[in-house]
C-alpha positions as CSV (number, residue, x, y, z in Angstrom):
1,X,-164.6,36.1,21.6
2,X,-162.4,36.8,24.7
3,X,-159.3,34.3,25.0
4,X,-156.6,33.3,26.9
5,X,-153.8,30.9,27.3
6,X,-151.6,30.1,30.4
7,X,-149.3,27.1,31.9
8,X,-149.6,26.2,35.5
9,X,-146.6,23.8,36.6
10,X,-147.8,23.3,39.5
11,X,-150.9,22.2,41.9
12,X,-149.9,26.0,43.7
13,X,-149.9,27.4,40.3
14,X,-153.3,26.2,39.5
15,X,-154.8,27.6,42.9
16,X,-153.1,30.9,42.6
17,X,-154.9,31.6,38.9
18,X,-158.0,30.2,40.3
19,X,-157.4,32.9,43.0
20,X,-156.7,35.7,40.9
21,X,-160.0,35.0,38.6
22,X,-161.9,34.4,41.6
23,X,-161.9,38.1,42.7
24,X,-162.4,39.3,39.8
25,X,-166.0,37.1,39.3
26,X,-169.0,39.0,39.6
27,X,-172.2,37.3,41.4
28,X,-174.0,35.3,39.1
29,X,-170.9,34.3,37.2
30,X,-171.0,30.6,35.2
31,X,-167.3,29.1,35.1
32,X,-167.2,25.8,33.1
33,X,-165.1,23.3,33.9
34,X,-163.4,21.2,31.1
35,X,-160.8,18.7,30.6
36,X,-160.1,14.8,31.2
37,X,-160.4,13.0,34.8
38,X,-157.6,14.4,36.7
39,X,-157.4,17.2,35.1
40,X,-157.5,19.3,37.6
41,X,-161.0,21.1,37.6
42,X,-161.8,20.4,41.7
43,X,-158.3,21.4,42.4
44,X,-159.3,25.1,40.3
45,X,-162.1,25.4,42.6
46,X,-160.6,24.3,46.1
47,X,-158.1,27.3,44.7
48,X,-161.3,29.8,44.4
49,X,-162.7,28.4,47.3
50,X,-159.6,28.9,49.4
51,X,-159.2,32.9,48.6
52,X,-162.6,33.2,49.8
53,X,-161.7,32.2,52.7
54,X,-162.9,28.2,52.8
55,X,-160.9,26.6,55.2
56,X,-161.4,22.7,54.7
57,X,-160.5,20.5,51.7
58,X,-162.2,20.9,48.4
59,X,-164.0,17.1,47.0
60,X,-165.4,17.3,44.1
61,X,-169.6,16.7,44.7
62,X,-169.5,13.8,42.0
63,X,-171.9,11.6,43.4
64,X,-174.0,14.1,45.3
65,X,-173.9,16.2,42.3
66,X,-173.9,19.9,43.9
67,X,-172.1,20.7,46.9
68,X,-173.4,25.0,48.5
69,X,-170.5,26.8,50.2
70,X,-172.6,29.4,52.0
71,X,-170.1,30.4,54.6
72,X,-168.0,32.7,51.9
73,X,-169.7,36.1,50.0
74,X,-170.2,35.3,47.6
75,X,-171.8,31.9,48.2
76,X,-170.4,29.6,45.9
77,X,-171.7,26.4,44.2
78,X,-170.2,23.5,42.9
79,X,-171.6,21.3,40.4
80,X,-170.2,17.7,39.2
81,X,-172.8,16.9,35.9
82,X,-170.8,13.4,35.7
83,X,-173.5,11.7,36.5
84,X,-176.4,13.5,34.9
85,X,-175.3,11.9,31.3
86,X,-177.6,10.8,29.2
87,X,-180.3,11.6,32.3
88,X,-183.6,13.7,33.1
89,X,-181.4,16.9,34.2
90,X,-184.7,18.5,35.6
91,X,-183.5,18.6,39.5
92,X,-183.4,22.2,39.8
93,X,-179.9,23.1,38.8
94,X,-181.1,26.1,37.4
95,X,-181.9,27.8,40.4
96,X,-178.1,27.9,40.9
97,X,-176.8,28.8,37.8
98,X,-179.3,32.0,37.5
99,X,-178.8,32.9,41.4
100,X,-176.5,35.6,42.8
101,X,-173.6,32.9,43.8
102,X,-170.7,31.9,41.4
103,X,-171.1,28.7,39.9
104,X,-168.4,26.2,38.9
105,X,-169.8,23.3,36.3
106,X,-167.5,20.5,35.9
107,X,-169.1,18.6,32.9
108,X,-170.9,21.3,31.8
109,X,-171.5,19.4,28.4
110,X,-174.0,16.9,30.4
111,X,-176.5,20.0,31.2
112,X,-175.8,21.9,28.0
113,X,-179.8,22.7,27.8
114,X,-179.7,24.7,30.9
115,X,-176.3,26.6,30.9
116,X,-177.1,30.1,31.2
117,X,-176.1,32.2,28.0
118,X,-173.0,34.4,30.1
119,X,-170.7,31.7,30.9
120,X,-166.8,31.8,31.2
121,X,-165.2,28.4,30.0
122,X,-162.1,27.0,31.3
123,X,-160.4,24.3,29.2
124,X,-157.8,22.2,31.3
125,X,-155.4,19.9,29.4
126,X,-153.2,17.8,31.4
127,X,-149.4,18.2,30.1
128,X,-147.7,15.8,32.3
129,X,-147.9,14.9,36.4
130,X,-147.7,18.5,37.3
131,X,-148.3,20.6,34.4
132,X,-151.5,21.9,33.3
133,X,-152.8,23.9,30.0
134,X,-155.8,26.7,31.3
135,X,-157.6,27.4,27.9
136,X,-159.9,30.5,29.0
137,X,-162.8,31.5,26.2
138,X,-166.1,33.9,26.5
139,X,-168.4,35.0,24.7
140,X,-169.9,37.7,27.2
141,X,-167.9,41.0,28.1
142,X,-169.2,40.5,31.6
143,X,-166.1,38.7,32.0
144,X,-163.5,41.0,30.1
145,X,-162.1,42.3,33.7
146,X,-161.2,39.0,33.9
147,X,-159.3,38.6,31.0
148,X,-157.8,41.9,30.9
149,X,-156.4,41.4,34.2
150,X,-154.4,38.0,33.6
151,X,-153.2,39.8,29.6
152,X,-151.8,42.3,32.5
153,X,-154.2,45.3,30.9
């Protein structure tokens, strides 16, 4: 199990370790998005979305569900399972999660049944206004570079 631990104090903080992970993502890459409302989880991916050059701001697609950035390589897709709780999750999610974009899944506990097996998992615990615990766990060595690059390997 591949682990990792960091404090972000800030909202800046947060983006920059979103954009330092970000590069280091392959295509087809599963990030899962955990923690309370507010957490910061859409903040994390307007962070990744922002070294890949997205220029606007970063909402998270809560009510729409899944919001496609196709104008940055590689595409990117954002998923909000919020709403899917306790619903018929067969709405052809899949088709993301096993494509050749990077996927961010806040909620990810709502579509458990069709989470890919190679998934990164990022645990955010809200501190206080500003600060913010990143809890980073895998299973799969497709992301050691990853975590050998934030241990400073």
């Amino acid at each position: 199990m591949l682990k990792y631990k960091v404090i972000s104090k800030s909202k800046g903080e947060t983006q920059a370790l979103a954009a330092k992970i970000v590069r280091l993502l392959k295509p087809s890459s599963v990030v899962l998005l955990t923690g309370d409302l507010g957490a910061g989880k859409t903040t994390f991916v307007g962070g990744a979305l922002k070294e890949l050059g997205y220029q606007d701001h970063v909402v998270s697609p809560t009510f729409n569900i899944l919001k496609c950035y196709f104008e940055v390589q590689p595409n990117v897709f954002h998923i909000d399972a919020y709403r899917l709780e306790d619903q018929n999750i067969d709405i052809g999610l899949e088709e993301f999660l096993e494509g050749e974009g990077i996927s961010f899944v806040e909620w990810p506990n709502f579509i458990e049944k069709i989470l890919p097996r190679k998934t990164i998992t990022i645990k955010i615990t809200r501190i206080s206004d500003n600060e913010r615990e990143f809890e980073l766990s895998s299973d799969s060595e497709m992301y050691r570079e990853v975590f050998d690059s934030l241990e400073g390997k």
